[in-house]
N, C-alpha and C positions, 0 to 999 in steps of 0.2 A: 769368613774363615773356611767356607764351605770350599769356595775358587781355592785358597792356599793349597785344601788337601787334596784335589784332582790335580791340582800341578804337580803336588809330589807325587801321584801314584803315577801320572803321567811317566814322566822323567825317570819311572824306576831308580828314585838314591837309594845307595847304602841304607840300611836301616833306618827306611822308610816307617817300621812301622812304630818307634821309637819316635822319630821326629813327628807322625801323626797323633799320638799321647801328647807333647808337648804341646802341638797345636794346640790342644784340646784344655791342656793346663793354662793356657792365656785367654781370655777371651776380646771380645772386639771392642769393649770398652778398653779394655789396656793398649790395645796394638793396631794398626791399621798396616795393612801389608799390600802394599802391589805386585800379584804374584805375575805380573810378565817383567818384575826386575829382580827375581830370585836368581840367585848363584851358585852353584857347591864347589867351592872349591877347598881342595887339602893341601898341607904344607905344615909346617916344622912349627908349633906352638910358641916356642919362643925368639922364634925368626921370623915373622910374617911378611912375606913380600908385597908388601901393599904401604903406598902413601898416607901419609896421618890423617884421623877423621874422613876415612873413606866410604864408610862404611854404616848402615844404620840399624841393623841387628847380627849379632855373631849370636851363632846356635852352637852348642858343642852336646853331646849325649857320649859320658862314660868316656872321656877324651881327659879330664884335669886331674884324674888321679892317679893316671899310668904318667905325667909329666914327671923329671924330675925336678927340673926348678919352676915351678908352680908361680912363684913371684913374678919371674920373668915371662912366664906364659902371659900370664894376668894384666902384667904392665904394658903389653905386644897386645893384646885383647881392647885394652882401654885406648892404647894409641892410635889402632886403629878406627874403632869405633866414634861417632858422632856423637858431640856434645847431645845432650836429652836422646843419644841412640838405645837400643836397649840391648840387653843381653842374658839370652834364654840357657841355663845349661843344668843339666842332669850329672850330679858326681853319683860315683858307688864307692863307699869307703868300705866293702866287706877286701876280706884275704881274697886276692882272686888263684892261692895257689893253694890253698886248703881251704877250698867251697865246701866240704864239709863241717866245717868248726869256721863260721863267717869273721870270727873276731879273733881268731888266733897269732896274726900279724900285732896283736896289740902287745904280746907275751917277750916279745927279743930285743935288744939294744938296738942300735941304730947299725954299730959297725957287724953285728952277726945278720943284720935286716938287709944291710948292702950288697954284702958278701954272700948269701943267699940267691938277692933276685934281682942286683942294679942291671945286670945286662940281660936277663933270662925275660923274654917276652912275657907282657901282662905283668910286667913289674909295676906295684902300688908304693905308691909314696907315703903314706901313711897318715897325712893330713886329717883332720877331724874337722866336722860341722861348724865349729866356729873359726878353727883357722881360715877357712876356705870365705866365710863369710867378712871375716878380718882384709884379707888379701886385698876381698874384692873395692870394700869400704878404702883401704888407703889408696888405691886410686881410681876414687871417686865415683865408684858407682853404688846406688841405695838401690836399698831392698824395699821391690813392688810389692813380690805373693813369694811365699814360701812353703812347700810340702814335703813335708818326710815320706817320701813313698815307700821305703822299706826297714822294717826295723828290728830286730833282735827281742825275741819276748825270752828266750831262757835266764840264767843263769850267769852273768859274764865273772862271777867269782873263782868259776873253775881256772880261766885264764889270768896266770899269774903274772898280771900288768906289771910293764916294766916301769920302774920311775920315770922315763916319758912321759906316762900316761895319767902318772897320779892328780893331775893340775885338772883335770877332766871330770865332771857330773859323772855318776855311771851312766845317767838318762843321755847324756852326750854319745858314752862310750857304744850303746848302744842302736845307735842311728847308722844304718848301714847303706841307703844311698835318700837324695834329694833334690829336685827341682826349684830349680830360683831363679824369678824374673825379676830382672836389674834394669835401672835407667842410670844413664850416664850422667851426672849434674850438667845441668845446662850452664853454669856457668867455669865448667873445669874445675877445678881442684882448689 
């Protein structure tokens, strides 16, 4: 893992030091990585211009929650990826437009949520901890290691959850970003 993390510091990527954290949430028993065949490349989440099973780990960090069709990213994620390939990603489910009050995106309907922030940069989808783990499950990828990296210790009763929200644990409602390493079923779906 040590070679992975001078290749990235190498290569200066985008939020290198994000993807060095990640490293560091897998370990070498989970992953073997050739870093003279790493790649970065960026493009449209639920467009991927790439050939099916191309691919043998997708990293994303803070990319699946600004998505708006998450399904479609997900199911672009799995197509491309390799059977037993895996896939490393970091969501953050806090409001990224009242970083003050993390959980305040929980409080509005869907049509006042849209109309808010669907085109306004750093738009969040609003997905929660198990949808996101749901997504990844129907097609076909299981959950290795999972870590709640950041979470909500106040109050979230001041926030007057909309019925969206009511189907949700508070202890769910609470989780405001998380790391998950996925294997792709080796035998598809």
């Amino acid at each position: 893992m040590k070679k992975i993390l001078l290749e990235i510091k190498k290569k200066h990527l985008p939020f290198e030091n994000r993807a060095v954290e990640s490293i560091d949430f897998i370990s070498d028993k989970c992953i073997n990585i050739d870093v003279n065949r790493i790649e970065y490349l960026r493009g449209e989440a639920s467009n991927i211009a790439m050939d099916n099973e191309m691919v043998d780990i997708v990293f994303s960090n803070a990319v699946l929650e600004h998505v708006h069709d998450v399904g479609k990213a997900i199911s672009e994620i799995s197509r491309v990826t390799k059977k037993g390939g895996m896939g490393i990603h970091e969501i953050d489910l806090r409001d990224h437009f009242f970083q003050s009050t993390p959980l305040r995106l929980l409080q509005y309907p869907d049509w006042l949520w849209n109309l808010m922030g669907w085109y306004r940069p750093g738009y969040t989808n609003r997905l929660r901890f198990s949808d996101f783990l749901s997504l990844f499950n129907s097609v076909g990828f299981l959950e290795k290691k999972m870590e709640i990296t950041r979470k909500f210790h106040g109050d979230v009763l001041y926030i007057k959850k909309h019925k969206n929200f009511s189907r949700y644990p508070m202890e769910e409602l609470k989780i405001l970003s998380f790391q998950v390493l996925l294997k792709k079923n080796d035998t598809g779906m």
